[in-house]
PLY file of the C-alpha trace (Angstrom):
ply
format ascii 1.0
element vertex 270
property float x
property float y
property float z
element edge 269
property int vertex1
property int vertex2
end_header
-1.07 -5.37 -21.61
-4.18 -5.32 -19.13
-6.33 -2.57 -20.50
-10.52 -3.13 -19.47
-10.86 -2.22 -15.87
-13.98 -3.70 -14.23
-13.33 -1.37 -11.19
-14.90 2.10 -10.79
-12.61 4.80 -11.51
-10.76 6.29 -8.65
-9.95 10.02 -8.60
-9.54 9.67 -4.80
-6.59 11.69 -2.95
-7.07 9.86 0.65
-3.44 9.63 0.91
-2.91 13.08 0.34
-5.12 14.60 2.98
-2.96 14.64 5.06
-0.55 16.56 3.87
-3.05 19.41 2.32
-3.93 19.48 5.84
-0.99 20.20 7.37
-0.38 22.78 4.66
-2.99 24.65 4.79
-2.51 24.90 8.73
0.97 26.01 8.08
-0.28 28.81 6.03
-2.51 29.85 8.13
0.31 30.05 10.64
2.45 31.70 8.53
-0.35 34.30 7.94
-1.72 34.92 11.71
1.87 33.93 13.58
4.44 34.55 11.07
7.19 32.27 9.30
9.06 30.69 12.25
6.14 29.37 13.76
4.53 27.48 10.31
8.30 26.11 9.39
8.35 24.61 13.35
5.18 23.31 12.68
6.17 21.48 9.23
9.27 20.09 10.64
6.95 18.38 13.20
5.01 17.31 10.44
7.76 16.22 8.55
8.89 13.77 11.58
5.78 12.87 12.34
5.67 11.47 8.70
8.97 9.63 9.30
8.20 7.95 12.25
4.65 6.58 10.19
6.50 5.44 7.44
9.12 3.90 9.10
6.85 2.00 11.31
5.67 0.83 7.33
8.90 -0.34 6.86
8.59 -2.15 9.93
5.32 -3.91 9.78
5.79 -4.90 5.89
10.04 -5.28 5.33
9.92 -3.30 2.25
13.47 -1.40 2.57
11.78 0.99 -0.20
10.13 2.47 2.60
13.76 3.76 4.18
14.11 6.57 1.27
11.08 8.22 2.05
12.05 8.15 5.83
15.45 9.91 5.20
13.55 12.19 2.67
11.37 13.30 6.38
14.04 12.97 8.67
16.32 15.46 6.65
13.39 17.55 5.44
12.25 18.20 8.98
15.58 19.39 9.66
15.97 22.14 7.01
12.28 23.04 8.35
13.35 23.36 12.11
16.74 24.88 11.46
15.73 27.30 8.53
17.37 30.75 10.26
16.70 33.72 7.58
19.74 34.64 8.27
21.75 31.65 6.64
20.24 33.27 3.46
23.97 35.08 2.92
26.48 32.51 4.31
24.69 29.25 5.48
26.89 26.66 7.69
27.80 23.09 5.63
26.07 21.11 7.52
22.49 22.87 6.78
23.85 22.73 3.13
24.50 19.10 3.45
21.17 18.48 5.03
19.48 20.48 1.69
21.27 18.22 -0.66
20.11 14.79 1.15
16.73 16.37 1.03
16.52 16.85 -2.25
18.20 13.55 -3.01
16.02 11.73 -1.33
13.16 13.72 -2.30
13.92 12.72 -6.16
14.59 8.70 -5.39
11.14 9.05 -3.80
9.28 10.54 -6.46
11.11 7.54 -8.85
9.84 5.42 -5.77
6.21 6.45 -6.45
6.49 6.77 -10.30
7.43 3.22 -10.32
5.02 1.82 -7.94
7.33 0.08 -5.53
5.88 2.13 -2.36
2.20 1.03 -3.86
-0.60 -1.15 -2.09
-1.67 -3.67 -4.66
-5.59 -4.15 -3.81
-6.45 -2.52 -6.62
-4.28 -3.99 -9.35
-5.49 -7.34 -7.04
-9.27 -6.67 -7.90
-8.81 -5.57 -11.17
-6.92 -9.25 -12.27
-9.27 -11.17 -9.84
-12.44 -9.82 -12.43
-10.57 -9.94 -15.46
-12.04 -13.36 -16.14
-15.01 -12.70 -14.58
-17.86 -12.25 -17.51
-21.03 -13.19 -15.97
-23.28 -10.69 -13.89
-26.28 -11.39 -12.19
-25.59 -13.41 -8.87
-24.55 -10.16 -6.19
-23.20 -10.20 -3.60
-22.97 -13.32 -0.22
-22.12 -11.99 2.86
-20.02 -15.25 3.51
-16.95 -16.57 2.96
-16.53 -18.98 -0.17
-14.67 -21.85 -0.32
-11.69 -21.90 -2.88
-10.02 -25.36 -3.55
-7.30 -27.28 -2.50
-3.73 -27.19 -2.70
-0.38 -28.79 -2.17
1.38 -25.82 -0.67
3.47 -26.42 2.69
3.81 -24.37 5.65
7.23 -23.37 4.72
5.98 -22.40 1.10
2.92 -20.53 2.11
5.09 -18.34 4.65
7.51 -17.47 2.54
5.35 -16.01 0.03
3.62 -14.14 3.12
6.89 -12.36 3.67
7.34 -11.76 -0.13
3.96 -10.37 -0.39
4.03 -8.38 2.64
7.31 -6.65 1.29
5.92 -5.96 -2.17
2.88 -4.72 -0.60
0.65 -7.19 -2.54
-1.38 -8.41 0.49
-0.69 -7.84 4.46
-0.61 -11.14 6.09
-2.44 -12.39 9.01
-0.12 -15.42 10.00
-1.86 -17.85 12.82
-1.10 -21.26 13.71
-3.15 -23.10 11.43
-3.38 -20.84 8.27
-2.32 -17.28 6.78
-4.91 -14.56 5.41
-3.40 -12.64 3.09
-5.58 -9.19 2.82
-5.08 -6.94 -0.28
-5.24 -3.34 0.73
-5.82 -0.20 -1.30
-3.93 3.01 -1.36
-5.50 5.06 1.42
-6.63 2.63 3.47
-3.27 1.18 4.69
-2.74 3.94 7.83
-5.26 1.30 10.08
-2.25 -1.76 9.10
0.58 -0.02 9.64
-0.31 1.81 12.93
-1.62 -1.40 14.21
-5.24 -0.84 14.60
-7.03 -2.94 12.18
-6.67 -6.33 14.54
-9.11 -8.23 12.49
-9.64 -8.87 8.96
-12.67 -10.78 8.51
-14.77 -7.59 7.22
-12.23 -6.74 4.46
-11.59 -9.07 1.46
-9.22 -11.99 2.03
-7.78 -15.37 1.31
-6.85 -18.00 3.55
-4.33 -20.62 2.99
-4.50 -23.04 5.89
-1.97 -25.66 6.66
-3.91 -28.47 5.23
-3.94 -27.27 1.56
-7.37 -25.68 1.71
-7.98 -22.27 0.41
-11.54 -19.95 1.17
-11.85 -16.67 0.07
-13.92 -13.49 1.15
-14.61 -10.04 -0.72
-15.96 -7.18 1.04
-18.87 -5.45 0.85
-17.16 -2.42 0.11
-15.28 -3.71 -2.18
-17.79 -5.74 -4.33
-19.45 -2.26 -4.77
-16.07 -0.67 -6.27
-16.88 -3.04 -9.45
-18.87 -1.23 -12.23
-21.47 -4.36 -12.61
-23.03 -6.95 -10.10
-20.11 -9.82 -10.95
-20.92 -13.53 -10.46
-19.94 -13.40 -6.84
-19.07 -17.04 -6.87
-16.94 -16.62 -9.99
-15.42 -13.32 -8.57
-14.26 -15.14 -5.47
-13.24 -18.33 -7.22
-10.98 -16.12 -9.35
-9.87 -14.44 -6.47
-8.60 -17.81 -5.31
-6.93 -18.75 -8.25
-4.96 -15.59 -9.02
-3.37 -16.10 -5.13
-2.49 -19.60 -5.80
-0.82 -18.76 -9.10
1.03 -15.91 -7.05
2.31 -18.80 -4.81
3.26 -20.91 -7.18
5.10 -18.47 -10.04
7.03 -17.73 -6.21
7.89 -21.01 -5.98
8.99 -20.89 -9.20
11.79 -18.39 -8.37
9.88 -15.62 -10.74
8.43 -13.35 -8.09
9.41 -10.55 -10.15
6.27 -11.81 -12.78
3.71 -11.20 -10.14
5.52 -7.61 -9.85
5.04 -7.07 -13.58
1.44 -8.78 -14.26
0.33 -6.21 -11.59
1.97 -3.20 -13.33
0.27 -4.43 -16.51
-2.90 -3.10 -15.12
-2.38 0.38 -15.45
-4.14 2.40 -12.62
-2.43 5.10 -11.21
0.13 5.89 -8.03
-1.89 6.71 -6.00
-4.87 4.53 -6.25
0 1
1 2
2 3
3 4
4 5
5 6
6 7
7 8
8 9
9 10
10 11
11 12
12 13
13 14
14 15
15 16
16 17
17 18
18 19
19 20
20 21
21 22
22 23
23 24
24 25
25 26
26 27
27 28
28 29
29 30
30 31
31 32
32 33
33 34
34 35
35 36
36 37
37 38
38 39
39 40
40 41
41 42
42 43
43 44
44 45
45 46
46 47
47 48
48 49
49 50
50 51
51 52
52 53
53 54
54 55
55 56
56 57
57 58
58 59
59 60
60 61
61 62
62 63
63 64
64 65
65 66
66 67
67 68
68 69
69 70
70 71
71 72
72 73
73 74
74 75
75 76
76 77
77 78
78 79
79 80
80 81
81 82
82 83
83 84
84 85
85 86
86 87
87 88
88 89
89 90
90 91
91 92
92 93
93 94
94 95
95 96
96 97
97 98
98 99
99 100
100 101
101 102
102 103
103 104
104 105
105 106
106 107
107 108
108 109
109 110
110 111
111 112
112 113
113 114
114 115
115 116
116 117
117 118
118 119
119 120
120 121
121 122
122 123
123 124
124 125
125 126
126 127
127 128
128 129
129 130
130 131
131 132
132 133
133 134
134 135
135 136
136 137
137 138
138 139
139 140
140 141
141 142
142 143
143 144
144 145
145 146
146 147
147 148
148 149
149 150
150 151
151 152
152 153
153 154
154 155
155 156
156 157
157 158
158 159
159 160
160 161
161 162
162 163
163 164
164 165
165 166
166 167
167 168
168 169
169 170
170 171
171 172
172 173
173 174
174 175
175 176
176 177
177 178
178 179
179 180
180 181
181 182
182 183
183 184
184 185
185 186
186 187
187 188
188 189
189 190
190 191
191 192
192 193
193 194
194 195
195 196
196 197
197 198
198 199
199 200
200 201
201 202
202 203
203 204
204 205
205 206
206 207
207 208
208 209
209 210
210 211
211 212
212 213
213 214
214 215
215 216
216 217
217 218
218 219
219 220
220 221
221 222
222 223
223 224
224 225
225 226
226 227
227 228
228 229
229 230
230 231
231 232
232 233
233 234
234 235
235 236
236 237
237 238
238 239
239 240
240 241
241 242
242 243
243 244
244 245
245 246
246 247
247 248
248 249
249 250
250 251
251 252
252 253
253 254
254 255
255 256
256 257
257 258
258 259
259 260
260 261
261 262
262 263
263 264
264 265
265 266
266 267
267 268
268 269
């Protein structure tokens, strides 16, 4: 079990701003306008929501993603077509639409519990300093160079697609080489809604077609570590733990690389 974490803590609720957002202008609605107007405006919410995380589903292939869709989809529905007056003798099909929501409500709270709707960068940071004891050389604004290796094409792409679905890295596949870039929770909205074209200012690792591998942290993330890390060693481990990744996948035990991660312990939502 993975239990000394090298990172900073994080008590950060990025993700959830969002939402507290949107609440607190419903109830402010609800307040100045009265009910009708704040459940409109949460059902709008709600969809809006959706259509986000299904375009998640769509940029990454993790099918997790659909039960928090229908979770928004139905939810938004109840919230547009809540009529006080169903209170004594509600139609079926608004009672139907309350039971998917809480269905799916409940398989997405499991979702979350158990990590499966989690970006990895953190869990990827935290194993790339595990073995990582010396302190003292800080941090290169460069990229590092980080070995050779055997991989194929074929090899290297299908563990892009595996890591993009298990949200372990978002891959930057080009014609000579894929990046795969570990993102944290709360900084994934710029990837899924397309805006974050370029990667070379985040931490990354490149496998190009001829077997060689370089690496790159981040400023920003170099600084999340409690101590000034080796920077060469940092990276070089950084290296390392992606090419293990690829080859435990070529192994047929992708499922490992789902439960080393979980053996690092931070929480859902960081």
């Amino acid at each position: 079990m993975f239990s000394i974490h090298k990172l900073k803590a994080d008590h950060s609720i990025i993700g959830l701003v969002p939402a507290l957002i949107s609440l607190f202008i419903a109830a402010l609605l609800g307040i100045f306008f009265g009910r009708e107007p704040a459940f409109f405006f949460l059902a709008i919410v709600f969809w809006l929501f959706c259509a986000y995380t299904f375009m998640g589903f769509r940029r990454t292939g993790n099918v997790q993603f659909i039960v928090p869709v229908l979770y928004l989809f139905f939810g938004g529905f109840v919230l547009y077509f809540h009529d006080p007056a169903f209170r004594g003798n509600p139609p079926p099909v608004f009672l139907l639409m309350n039971l998917f929501t809480v269905v799916f409500l409940l398989w997405t709270i499991y979702l979350l519990l158990t990590k499966k709707v989690k970006w990895r960068g953190r869990e990827i940071l935290e194993l790339a300093a595990a073995p990582v004891e010396e302190t003292g050389n800080g941090f290169t604004n460069r990229p590092m160079p980080g070995g050779k290796t055997s991989f194929n094409k074929k090899q290297i792409l299908e563990f892009a697609e595996f890591a993009s679905r298990k949200l372990i890295a978002v891959p930057y596949i080009g014609d000579k080489k894929v990046v795969f870039v570990p993102v944290m929770m709360g900084r994934e909205f710029a990837y899924i809604l397309g805006l974050k074209k370029d990667y070379m200012d985040s931490t990354w690792v490149s496998f190009d077609f001829d077997g060689n591998v370089s690496v790159n942290i981040s400023h920003r993330d170099y600084m999340e570590y409690q101590e000034a890390l080796s920077f060469d060693q940092l990276c070089a481990s950084l290296a390392d733990l992606f090419i293990d990744f690829i080859e435990t996948y070529q192994r047929g035990e992708g499922m490992r690389i789902i439960s080393r991660m979980d053996s690092v312990r931070v929480g859902i939502f960081s």
